[in-house]
FIVEXPA-85102 format. One line per 3 residues: for each residue z, y, x of N, C-alpha, C. Coordinates in Angstrom, 3 decimals. Example, Ala and Ser with C-alpha at 12.3 -4.5 7.8 and 13.67 -1.06 7.14 Angstrom:
7.800/-5.690/13.190/7.800/-4.500/12.300/7.800/-3.300/13.200 ~ 7.080/-2.250/12.850/7.140/-1.060/13.670/7.870/0.030/12.900
//
This chain:
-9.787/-9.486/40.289/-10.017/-9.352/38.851/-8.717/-9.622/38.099 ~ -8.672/-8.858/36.867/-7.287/-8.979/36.328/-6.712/-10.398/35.745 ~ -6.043/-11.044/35.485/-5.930/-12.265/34.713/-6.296/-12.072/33.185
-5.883/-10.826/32.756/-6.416/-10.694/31.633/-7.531/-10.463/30.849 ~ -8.106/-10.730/29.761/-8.949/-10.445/29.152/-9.109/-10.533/27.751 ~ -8.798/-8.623/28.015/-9.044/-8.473/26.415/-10.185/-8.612/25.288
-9.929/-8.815/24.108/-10.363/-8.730/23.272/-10.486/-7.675/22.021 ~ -11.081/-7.419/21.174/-10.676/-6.825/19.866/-12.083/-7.636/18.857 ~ -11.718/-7.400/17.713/-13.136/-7.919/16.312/-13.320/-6.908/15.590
-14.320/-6.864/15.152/-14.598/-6.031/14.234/-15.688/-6.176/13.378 ~ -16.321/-5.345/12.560/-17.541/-5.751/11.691/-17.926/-4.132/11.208 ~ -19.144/-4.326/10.459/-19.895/-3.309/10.112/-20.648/-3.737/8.680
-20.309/-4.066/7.841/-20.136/-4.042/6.553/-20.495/-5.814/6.730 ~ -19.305/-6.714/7.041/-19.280/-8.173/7.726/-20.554/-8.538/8.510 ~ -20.836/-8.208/9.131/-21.848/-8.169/10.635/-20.820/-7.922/11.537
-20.385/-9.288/12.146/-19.221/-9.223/12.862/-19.218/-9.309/14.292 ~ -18.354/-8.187/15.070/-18.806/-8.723/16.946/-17.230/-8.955/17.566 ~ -17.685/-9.351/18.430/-16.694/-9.731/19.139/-16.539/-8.470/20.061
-15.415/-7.690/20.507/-15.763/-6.407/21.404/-15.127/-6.700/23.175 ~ -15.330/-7.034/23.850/-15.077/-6.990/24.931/-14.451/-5.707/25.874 ~ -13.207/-5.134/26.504/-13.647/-3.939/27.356/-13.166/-4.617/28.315
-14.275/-4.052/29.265/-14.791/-4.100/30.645/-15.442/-3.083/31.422 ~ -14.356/-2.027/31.694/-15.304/-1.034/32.088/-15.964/-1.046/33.383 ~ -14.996/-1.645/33.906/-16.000/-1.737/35.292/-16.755/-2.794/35.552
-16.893/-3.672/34.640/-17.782/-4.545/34.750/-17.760/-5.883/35.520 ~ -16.543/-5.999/35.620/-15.923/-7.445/36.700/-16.047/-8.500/35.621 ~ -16.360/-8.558/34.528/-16.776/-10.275/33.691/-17.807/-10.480/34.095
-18.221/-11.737/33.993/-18.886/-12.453/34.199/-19.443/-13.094/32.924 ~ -19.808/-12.785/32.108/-20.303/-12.575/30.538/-21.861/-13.738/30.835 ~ -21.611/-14.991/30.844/-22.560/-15.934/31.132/-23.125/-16.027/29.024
-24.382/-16.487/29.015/-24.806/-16.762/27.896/-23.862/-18.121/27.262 ~ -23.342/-19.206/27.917/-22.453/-20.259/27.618/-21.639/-19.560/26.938 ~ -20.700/-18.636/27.338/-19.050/-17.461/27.510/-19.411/-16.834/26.255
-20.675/-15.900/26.073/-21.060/-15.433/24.775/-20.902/-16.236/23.628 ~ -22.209/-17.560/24.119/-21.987/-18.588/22.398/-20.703/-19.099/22.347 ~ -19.994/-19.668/22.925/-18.949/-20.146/22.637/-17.594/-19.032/22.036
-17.923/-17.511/22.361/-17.187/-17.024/21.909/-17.448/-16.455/20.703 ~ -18.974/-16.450/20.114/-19.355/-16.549/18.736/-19.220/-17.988/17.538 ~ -19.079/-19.087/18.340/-19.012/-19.981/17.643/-18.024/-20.072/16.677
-17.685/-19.869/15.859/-17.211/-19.919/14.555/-16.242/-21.045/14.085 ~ -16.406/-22.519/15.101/-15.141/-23.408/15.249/-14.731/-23.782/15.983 ~ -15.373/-23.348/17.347/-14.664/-23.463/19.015/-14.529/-22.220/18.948
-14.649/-20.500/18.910/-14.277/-19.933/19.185/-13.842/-18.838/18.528 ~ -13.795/-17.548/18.484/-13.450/-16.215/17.457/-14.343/-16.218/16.754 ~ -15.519/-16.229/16.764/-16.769/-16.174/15.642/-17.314/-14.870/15.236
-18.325/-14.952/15.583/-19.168/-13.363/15.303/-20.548/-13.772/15.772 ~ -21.386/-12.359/15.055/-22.484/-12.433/15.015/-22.865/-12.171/16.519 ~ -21.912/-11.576/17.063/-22.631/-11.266/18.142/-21.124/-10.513/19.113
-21.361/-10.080/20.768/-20.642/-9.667/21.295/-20.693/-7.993/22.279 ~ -19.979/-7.406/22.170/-20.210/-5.526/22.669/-19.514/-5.595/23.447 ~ -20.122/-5.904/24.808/-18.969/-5.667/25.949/-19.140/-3.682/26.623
-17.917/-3.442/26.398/-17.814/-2.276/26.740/-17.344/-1.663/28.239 ~ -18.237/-1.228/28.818/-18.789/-1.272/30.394/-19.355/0.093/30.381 ~ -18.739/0.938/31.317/-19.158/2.261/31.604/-20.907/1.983/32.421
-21.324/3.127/31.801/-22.960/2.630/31.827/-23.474/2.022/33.924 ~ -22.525/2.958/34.759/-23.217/2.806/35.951/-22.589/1.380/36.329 ~ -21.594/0.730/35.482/-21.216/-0.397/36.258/-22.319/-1.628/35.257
-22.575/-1.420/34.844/-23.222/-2.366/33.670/-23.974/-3.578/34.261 ~ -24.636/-2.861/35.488/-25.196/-4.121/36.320/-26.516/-3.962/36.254 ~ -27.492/-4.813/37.159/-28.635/-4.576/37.509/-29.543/-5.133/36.273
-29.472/-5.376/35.229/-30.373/-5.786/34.182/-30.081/-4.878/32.710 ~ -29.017/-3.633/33.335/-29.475/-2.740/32.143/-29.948/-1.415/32.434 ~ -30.437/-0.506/31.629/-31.309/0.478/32.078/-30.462/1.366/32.733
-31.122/1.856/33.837/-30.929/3.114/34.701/-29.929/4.338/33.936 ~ -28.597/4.342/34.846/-27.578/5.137/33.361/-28.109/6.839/33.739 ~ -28.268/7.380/32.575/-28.452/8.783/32.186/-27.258/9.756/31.927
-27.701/11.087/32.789/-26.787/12.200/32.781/-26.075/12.333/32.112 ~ -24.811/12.130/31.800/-23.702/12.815/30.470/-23.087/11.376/29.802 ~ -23.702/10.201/29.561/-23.824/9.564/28.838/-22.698/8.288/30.117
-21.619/8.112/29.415/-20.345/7.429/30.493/-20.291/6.109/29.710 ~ -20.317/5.074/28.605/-20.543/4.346/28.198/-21.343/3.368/27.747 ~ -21.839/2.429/28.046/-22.801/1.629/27.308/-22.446/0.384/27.241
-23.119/0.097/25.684/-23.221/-1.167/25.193/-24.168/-2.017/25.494 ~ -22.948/-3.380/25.875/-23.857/-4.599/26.642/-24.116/-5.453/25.282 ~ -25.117/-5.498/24.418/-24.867/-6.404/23.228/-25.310/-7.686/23.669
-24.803/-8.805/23.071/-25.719/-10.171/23.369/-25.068/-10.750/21.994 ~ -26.489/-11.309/21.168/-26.810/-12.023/20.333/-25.749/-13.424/20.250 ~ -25.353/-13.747/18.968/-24.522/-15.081/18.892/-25.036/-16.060/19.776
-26.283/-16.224/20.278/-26.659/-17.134/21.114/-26.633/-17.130/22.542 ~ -25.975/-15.912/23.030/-25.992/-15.942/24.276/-27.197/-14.896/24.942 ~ -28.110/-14.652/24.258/-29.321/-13.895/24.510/-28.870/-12.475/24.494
-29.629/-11.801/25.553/-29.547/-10.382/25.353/-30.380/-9.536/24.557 ~ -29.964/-8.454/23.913/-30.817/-8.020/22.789/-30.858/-6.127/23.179 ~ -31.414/-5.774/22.737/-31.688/-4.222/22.769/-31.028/-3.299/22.111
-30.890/-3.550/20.881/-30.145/-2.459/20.104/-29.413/-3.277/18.995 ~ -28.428/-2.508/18.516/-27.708/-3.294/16.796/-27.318/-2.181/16.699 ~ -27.350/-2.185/15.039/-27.142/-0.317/14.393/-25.508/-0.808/14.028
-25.072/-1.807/13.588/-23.734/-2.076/13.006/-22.965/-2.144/14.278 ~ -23.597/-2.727/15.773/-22.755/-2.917/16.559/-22.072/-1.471/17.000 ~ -22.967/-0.624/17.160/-23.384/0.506/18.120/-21.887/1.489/16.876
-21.738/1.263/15.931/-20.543/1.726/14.880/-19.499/1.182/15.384 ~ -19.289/0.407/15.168/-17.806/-1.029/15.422/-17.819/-0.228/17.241 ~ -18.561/-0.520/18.427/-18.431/0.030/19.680/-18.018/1.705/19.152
-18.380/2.265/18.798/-17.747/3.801/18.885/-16.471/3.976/18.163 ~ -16.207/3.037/17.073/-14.903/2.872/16.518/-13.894/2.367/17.616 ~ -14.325/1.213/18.779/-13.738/1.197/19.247/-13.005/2.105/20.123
-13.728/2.573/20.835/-13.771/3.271/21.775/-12.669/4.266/21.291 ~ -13.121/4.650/19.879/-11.662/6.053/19.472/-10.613/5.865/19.305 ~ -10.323/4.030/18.867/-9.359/3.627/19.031/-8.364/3.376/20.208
-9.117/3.431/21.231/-8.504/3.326/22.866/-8.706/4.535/23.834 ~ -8.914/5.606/22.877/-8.705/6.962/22.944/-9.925/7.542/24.163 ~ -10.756/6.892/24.215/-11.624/6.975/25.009/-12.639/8.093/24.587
-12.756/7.994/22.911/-14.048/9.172/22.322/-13.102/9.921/21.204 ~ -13.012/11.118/20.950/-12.496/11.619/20.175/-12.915/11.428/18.495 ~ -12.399/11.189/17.755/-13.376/11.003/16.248/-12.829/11.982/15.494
-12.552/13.435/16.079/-12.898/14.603/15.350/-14.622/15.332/15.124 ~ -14.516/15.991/14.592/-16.270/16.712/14.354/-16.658/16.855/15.682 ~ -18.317/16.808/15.907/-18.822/16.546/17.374/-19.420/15.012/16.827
-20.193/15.600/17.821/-21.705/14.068/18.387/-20.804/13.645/19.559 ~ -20.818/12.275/19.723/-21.078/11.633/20.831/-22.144/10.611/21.391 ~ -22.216/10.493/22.826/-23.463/9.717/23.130/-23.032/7.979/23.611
-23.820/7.056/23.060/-23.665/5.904/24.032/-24.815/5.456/24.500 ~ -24.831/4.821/25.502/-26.201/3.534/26.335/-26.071/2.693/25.613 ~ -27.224/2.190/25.120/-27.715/1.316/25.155/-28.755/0.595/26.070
-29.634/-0.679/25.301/-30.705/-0.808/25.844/-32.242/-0.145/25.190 ~ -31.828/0.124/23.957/-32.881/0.755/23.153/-32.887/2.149/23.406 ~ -31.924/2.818/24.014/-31.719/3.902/24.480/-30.779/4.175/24.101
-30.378/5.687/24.310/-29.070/6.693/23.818/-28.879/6.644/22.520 ~ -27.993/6.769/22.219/-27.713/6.453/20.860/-26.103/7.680/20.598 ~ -26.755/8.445/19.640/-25.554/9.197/19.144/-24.740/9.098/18.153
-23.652/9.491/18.299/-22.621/8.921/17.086/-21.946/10.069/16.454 ~ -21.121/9.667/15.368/-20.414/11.350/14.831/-19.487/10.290/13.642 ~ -18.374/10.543/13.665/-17.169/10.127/12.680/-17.158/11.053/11.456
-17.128/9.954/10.655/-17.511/11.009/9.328/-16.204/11.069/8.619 ~ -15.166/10.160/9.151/-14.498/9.689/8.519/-13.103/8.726/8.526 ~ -12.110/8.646/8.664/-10.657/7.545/9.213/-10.793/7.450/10.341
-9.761/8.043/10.827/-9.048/7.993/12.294/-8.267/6.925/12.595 ~ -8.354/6.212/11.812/-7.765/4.394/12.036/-8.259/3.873/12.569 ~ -8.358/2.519/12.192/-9.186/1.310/12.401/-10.292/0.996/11.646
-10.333/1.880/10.772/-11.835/2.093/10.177/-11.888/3.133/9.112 ~ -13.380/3.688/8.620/-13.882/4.815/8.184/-15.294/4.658/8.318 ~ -16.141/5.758/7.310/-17.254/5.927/8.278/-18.268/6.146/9.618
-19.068/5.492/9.927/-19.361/6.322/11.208/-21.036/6.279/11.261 ~ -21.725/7.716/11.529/-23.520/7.864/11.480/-23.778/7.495/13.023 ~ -24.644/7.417/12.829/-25.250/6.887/13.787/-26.844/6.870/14.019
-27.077/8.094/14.896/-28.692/8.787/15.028/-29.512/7.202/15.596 ~ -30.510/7.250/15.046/-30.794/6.086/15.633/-32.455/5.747/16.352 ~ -32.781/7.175/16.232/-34.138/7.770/16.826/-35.157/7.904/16.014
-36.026/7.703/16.274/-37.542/7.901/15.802/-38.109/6.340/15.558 ~ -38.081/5.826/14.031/-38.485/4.355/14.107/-39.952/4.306/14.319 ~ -40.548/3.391/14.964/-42.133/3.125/15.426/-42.545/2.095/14.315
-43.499/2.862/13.673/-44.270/1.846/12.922/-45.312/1.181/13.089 ~ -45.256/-0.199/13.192/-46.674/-0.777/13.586/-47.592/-1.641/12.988 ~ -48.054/-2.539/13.059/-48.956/-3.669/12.298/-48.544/-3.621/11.386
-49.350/-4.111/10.631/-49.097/-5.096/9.195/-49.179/-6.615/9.414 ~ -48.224/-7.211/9.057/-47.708/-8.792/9.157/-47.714/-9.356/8.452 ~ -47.210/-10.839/8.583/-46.441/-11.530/7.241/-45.487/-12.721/7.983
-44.363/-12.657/7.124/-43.578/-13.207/7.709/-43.736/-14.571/6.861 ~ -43.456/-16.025/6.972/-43.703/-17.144/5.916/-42.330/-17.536/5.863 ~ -41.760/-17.894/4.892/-41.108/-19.196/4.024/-40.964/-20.158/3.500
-40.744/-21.278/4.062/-41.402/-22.670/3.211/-42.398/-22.531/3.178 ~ -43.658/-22.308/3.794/-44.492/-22.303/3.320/-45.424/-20.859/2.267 ~ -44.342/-20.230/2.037/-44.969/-18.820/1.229/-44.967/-17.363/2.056
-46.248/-16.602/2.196/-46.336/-15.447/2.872/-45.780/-14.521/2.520 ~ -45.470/-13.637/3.028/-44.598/-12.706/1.942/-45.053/-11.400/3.709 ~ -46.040/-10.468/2.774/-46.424/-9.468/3.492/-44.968/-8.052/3.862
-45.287/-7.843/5.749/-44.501/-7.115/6.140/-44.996/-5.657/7.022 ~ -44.004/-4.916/7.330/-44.521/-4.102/8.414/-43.577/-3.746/9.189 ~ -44.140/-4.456/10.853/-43.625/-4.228/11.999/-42.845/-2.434/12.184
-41.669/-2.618/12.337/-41.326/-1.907/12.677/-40.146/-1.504/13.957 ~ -39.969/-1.051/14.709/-39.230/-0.678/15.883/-38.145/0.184/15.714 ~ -36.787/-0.636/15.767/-35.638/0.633/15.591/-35.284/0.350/17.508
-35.941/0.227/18.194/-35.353/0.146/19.453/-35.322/-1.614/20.020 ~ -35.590/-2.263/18.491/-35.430/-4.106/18.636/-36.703/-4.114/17.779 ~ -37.219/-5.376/17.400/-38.663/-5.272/16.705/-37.949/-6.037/15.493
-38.866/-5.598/14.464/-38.707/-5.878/12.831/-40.085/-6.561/12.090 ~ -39.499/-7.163/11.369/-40.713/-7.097/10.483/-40.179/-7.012/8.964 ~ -40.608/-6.189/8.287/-39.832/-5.706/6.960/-40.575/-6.001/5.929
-40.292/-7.078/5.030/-40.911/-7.417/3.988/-40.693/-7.156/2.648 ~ -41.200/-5.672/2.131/-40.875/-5.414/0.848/-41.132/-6.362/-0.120 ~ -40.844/-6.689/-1.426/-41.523/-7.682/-2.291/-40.550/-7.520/-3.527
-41.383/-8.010/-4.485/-40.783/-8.298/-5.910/-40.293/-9.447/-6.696 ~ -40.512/-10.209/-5.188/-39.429/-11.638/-5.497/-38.539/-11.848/-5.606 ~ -37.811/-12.277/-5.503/-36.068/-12.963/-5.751/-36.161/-13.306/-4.467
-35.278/-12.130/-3.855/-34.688/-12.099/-2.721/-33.760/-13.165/-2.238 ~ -32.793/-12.824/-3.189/-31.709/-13.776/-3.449/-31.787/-15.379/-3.214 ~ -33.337/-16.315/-3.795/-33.754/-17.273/-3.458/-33.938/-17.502/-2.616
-34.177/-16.976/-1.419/-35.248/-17.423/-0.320/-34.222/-17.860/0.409 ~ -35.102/-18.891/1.207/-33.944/-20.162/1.922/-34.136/-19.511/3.532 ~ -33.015/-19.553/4.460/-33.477/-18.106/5.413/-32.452/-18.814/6.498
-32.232/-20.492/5.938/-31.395/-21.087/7.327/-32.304/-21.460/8.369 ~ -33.759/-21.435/8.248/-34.490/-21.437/8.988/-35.222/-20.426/9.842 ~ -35.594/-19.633/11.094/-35.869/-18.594/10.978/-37.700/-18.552/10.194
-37.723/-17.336/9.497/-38.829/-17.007/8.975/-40.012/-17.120/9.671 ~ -41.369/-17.463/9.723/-42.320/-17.412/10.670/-43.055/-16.126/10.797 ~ -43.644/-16.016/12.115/-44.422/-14.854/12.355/-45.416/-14.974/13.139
-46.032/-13.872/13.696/-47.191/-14.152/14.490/-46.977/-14.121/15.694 ~ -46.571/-14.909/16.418/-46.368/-14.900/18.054/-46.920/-13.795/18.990 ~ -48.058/-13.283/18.229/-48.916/-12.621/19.820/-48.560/-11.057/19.238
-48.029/-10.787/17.771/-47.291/-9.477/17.350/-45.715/-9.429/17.727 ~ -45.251/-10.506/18.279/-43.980/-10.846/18.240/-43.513/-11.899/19.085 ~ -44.270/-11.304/20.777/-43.887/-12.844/21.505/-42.086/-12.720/21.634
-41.447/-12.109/21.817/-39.991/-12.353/21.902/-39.170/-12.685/20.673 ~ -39.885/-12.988/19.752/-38.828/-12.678/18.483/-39.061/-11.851/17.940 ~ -38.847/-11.703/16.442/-38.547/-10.710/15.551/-37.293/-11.040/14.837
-36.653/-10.012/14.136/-35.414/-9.387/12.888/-36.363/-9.743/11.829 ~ -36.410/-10.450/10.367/-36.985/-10.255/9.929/-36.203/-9.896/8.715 ~ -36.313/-8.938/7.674/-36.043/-8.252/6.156/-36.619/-8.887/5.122
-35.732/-8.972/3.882/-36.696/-9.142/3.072/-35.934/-7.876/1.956 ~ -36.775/-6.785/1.429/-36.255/-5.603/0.815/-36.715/-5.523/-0.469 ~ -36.232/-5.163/-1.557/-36.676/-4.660/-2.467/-37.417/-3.555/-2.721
-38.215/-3.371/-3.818/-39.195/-1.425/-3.588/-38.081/-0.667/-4.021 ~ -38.485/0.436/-3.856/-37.645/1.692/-3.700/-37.021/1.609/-5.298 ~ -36.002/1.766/-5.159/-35.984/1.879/-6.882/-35.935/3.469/-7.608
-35.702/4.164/-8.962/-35.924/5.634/-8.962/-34.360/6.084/-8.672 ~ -33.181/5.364/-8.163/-31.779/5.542/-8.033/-32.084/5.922/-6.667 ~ -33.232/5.821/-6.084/-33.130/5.281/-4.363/-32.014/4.485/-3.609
-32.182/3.246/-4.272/-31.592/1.686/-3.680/-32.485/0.889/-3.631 ~ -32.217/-0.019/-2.461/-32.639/-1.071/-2.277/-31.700/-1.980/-2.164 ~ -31.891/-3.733/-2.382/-31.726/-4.187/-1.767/-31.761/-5.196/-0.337
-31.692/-5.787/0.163/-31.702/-6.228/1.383/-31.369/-7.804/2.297 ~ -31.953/-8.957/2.783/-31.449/-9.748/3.200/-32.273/-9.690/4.762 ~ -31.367/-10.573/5.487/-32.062/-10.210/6.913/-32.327/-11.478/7.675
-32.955/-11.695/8.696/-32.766/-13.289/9.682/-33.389/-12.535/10.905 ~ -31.825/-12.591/11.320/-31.790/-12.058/12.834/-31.819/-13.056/13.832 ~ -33.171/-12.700/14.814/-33.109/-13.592/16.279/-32.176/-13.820/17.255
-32.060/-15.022/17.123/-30.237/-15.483/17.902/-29.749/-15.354/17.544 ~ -29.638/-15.286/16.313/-28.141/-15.286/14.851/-28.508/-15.952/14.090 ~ -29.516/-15.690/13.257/-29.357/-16.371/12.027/-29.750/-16.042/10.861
-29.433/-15.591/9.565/-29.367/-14.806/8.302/-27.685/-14.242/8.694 ~ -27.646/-13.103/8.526/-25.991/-12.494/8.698/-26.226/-11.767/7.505 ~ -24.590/-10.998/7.339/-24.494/-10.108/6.216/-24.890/-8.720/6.168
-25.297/-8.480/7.421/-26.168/-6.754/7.358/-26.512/-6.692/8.537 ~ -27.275/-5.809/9.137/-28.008/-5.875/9.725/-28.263/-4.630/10.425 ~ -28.070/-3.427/10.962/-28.075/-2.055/10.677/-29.336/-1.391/11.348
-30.359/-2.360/12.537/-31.040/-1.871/12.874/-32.483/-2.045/11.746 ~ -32.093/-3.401/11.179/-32.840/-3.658/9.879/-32.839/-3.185/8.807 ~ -31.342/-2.801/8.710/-31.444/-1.389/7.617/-32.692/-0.315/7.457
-32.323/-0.145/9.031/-33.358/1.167/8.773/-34.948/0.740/8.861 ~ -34.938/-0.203/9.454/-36.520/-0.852/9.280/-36.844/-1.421/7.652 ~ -35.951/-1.576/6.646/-36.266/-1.749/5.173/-36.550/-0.343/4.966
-36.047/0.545/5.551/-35.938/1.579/4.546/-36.736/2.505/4.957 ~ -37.409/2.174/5.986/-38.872/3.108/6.110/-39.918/2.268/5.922 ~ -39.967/0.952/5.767/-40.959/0.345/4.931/-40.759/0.231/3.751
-39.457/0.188/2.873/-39.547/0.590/1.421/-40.443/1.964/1.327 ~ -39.767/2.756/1.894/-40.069/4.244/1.809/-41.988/4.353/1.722 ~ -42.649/3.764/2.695/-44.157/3.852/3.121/-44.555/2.831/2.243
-43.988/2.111/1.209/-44.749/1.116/0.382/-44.661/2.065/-0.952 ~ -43.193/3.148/-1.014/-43.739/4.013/-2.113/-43.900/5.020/-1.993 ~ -44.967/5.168/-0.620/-45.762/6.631/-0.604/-44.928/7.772/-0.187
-44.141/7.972/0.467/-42.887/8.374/1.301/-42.627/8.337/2.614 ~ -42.872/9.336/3.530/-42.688/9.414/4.649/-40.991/9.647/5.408 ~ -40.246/10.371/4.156/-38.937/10.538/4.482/-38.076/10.393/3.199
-36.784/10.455/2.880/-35.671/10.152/2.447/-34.329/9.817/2.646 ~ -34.024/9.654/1.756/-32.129/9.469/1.203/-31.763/8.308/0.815 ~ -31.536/7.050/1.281/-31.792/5.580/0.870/-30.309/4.766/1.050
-29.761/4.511/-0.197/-28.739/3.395/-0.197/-29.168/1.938/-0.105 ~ -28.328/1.270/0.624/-29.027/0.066/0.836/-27.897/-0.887/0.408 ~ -28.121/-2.000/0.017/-27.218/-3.115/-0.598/-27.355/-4.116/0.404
-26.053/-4.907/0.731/-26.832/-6.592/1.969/-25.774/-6.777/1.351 ~ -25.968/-8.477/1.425/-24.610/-9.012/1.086/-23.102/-8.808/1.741 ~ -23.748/-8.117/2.538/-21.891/-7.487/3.665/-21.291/-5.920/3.106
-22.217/-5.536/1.995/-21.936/-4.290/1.614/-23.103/-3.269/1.631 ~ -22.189/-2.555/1.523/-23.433/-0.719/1.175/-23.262/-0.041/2.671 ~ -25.145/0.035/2.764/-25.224/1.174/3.520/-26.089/2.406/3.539
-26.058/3.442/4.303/-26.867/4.624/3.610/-27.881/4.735/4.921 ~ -29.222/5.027/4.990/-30.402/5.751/5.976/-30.868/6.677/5.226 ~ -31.304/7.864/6.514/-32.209/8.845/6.235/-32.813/8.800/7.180
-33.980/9.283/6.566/-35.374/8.952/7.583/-35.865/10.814/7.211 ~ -36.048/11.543/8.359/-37.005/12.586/8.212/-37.854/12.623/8.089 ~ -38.856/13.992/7.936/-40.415/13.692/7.990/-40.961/13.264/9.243
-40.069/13.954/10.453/-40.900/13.293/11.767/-40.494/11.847/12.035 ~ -39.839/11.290/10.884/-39.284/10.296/11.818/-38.296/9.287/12.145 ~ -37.369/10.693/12.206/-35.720/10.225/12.846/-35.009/9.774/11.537
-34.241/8.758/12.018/-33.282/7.893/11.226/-31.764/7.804/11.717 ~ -30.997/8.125/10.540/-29.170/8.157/10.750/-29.382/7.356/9.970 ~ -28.307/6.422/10.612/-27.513/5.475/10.012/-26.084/5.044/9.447
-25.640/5.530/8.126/-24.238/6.017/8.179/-23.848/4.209/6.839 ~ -22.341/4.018/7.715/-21.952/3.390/6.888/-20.666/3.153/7.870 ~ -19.746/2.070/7.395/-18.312/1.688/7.788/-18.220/0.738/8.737
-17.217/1.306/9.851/-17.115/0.481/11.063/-15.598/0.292/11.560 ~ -15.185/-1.218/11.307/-13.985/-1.362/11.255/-13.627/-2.516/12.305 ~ -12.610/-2.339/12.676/-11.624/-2.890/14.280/-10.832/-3.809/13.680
-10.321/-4.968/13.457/-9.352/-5.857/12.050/-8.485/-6.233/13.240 ~ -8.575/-6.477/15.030/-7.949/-7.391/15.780/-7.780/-7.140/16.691 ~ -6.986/-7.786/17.637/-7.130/-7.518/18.961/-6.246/-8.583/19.864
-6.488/-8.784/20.959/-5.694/-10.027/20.915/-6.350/-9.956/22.627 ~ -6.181/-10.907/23.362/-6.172/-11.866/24.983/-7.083/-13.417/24.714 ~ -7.885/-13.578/24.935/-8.165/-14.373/25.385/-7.624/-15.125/26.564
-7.521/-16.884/26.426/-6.869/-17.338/27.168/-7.827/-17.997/28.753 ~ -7.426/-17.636/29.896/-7.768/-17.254/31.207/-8.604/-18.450/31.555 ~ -7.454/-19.644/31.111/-8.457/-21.388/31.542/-9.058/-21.468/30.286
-9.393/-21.176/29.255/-10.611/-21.422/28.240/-11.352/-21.214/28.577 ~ -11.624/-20.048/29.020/-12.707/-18.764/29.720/-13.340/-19.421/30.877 ~ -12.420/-19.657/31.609/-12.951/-20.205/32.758/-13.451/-21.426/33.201
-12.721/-22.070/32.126/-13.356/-23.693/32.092/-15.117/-23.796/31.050 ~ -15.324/-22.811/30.741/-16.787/-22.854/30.292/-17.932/-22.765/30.985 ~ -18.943/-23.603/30.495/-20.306/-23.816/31.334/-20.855/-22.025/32.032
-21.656/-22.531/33.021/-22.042/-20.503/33.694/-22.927/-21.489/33.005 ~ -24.107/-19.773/33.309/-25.665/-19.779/33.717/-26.200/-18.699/33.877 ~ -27.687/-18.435/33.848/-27.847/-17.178/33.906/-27.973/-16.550/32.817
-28.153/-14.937/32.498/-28.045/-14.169/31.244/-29.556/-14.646/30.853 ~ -29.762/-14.696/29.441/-31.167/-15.073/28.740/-31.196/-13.800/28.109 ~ -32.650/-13.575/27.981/-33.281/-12.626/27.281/-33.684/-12.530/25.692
-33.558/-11.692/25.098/-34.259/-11.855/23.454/-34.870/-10.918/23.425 ~ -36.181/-10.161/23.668/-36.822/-9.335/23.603/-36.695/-8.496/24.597
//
């Protein structure tokens, strides 16, 4: 294995990851190695980490790699937990990637692995270190009706599936108030692994919303992108709307979803690379193992 190990950072409207490449998959990416490299005063700090690993080396706990598709993203949650999908990560990973000349970011789709599945990408925009970038993000699954609590106050939601589970709570409260260092409560037997939970504003006649989030194994962060699109097809179905054109506000910035009539949701907004750097060999190595943990 090499002595080295690179790094790069990045974010998706400040939803920040740490990016790892590893294509062949020789780290050893323990849940300890993750938190500590999200920790924010022992280590680089981010919401979370994208180790970039060509899909067949990825290892025996991610899905079976598919025809055509030479990349996939290993995401794991600030806590060390493994997670399924992130719409901001899955941007920042394809930014990377064009940056190390790996994906071209002229016109053209490209594909990545995930765990939520394939996931397509398309540069809308800066051939730098950042620009726009969409991001197909499938067919969201809508399910139950919920409620997520706060202190003590219900605040009605609807389960939704961008590939990770949601629960999206439109409302006409003061978003802005709600205290969200705690995670939000839910119903365990709708949500034994965890939920993302939203809290969104209704549709407004500008078509904006706004947006706050409390992501499992993070926290409250500044955007959210798979939650994006889970506000914005439950904004959308709270005002009688099966599809649309939806700007979204989080405190990390603006982002845009469209939702079709069948369904499908792009996710377009800005995905930017700020770093890059080595991690040092005995830090790394002097950290606790264990085994990889699960988040859904």
């Amino acid at each position: 294995m090499s002595s080295r190990i690179r790094f790069a950072k990045g974010h998706g409207t400040e939803n920040d990851f740490v990016v790892l490449p590893d294509p062949d998959g020789a780290l050893d990416l323990t849940p300890a190695r993750v938190a500590a490299l999200c920790d924010r005063r022992r280590g680089l700090g981010a919401d979370g980490v994208l180790r970039v690993v060509r899909w067949a080396a990825a290892g025996p706990d991610a899905p079976t790699p598919e025809a055509g598709v030479e990349w996939f993203m290993d995401y794991r949650n600030g806590d060390g937990s493994v997670a399924e999908m992130c719409g901001n990560g899955v941007r920042v990973f394809a930014r990377h990637l064009a940056l190390d000349g790996l994906l071209p970011t002229g016109a053209g789709e490209h594909v990545i692995g995930t765990r939520g599945g394939v996931r397509t990408v398309r540069f809308a925009g800066g051939d730098g270190a950042a620009g726009e970038v969409s991001v197909g993000m499938g067919v969201a699954r809508v399910g139950a009706e919920s409620t997520a609590t706060v202190r003590g106050h219900a605040y009605a939601g609807l389960a939704v599936d961008v590939g990770n589970p949601h629960l999206a709570c439109v409302t006409t409260a003061d978003i802005a108030g709600l205290d969200l260092d705690v995670p939000p409560g839910h119903d365990p037997a709708l949500f034994p692994h965890g939920v993302n939970v939203e809290f969104v504003t209704p549709l407004a006649p500008d078509g904006d919303v706004t947006m706050r989030v409390h992501e499992r194994g993070v926290g409250e962060t500044r955007s959210c992108g798979t939650g994006t699109v889970a506000a914005v097809v439950a904004a959308l179905r709270r005002a009688g709307r099966d599809s649309g054109d939806v700007r979204v506000g989080t405190p990390g910035g603006r982002l845009r979803v469209t939702v079709d009539a069948d369904g499908t949701t792009v996710l377009h907004g800005p995905a930017v690379v700020l770093a890059r750097g080595e991690l040092d060999r005995a830090w790394w190595d002097g950290l606790d193992t264990g085994p990889v943990t699960h988040n859904g």
